[in-house]
C-alpha positions as CSV (number, residue, x, y, z in Angstrom):
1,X,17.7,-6.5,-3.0
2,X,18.9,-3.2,-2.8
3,X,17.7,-0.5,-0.2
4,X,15.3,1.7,-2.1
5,X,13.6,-1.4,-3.9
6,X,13.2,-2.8,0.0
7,X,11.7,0.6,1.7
8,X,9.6,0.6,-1.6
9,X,8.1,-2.5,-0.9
10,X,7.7,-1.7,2.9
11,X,5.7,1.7,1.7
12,X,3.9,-0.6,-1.0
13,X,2.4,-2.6,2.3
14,X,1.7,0.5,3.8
15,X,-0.4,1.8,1.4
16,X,-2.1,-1.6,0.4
17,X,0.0,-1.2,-3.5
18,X,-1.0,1.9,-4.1
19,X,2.0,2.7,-6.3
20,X,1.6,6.8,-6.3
21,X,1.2,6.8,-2.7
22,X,4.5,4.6,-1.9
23,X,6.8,6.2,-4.6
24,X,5.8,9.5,-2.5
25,X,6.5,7.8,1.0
26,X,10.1,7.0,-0.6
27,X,10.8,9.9,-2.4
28,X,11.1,8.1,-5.7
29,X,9.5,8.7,-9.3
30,X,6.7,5.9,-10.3
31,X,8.9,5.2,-13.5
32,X,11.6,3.8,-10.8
33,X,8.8,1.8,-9.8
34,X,8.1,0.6,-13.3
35,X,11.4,-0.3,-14.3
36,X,12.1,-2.4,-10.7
37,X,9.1,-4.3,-11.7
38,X,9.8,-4.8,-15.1
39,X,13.5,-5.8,-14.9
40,X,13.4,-7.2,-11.7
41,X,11.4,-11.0,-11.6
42,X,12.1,-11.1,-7.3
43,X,10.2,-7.7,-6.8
44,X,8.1,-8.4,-9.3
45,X,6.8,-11.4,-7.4
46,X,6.8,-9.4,-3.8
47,X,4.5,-6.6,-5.4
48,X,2.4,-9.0,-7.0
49,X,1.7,-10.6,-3.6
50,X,0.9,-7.4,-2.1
51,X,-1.3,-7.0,-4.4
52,X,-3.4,-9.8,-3.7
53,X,-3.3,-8.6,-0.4
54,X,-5.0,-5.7,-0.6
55,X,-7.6,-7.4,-3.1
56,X,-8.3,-9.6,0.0
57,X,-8.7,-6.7,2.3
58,X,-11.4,-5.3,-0.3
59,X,-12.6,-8.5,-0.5
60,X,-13.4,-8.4,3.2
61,X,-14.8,-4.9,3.6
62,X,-17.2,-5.9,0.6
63,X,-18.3,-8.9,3.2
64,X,-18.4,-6.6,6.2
65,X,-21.1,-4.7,4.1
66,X,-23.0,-7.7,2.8
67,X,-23.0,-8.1,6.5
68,X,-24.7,-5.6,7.4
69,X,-27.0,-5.7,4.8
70,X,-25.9,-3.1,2.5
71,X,-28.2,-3.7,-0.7
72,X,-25.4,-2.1,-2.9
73,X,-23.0,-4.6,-1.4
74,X,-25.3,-7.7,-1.7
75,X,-26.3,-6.9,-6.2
76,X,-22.5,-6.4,-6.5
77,X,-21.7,-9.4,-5.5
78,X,-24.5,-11.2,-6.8
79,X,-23.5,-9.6,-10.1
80,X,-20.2,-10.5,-9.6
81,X,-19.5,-13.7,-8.0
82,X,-22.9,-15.2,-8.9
83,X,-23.5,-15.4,-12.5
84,X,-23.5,-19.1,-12.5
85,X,-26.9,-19.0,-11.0
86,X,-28.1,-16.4,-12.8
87,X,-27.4,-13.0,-11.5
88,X,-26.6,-11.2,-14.2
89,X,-27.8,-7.9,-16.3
90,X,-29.3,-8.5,-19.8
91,X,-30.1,-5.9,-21.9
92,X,-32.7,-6.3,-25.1
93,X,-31.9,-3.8,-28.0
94,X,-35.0,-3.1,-30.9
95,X,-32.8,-2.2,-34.2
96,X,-35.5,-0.9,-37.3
97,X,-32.9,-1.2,-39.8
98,X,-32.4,-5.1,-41.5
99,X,-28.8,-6.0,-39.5
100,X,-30.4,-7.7,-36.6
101,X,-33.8,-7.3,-34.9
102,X,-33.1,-8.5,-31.1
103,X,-30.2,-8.4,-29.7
104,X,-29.5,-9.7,-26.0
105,X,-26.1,-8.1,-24.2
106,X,-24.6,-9.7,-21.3
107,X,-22.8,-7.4,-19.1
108,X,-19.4,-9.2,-18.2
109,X,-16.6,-8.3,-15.7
């Protein structure tokens, strides 16, 4: 792998994959970026990792404030990673006119 596409990724873990912040740290134009992920399946697969990565680190800082008993923290999860038992947001709609009368909306993710 080539030099620039190797301090790319370093600056990609830098910044958790934030791919404006590392194409600044390396002084290279985010449609460099796009076309080393595109074209290249080996970086592709590095990026993608790093991704997860810093899902995992958000994942953890979410915990940290279920932790600590942040309310905001706790429903987002609930709505989130507990729908099988129930937590989610339903919505009823009243319509006058003859195409439906109630109407129930699930809130996915």
């Amino acid at each position: 792998m080539q030099h620039k596409k190797k301090a790319l990724i370093e600056a990609l873990e830098k910044t958790l994959g934030v791919v404006t912040d590392a194409c600044e740290l390396v002084n290279i134009n985010r449609c460099t970026y796009y076309r080393y992920y595109n074209e290249d399946n080996e970086f592709k697969e590095i990026v993608d990792s790093i991704q997860d990565i810093a899902l995992d680190f958000a994942e953890s800082k979410l915990n940290e404030q279920i932790d600590v008993g942040n309310v905001t923290a706790i429903i987002f999860y609930l709505k989130t990673k507990g729908k099988k038992r129930g937590y989610i947001e339903k919505s009823e709609i009243e319509h006058s006119g003859n195409a439906f009368e109630n109407v129930t909306i699930e809130f996915k993710k």
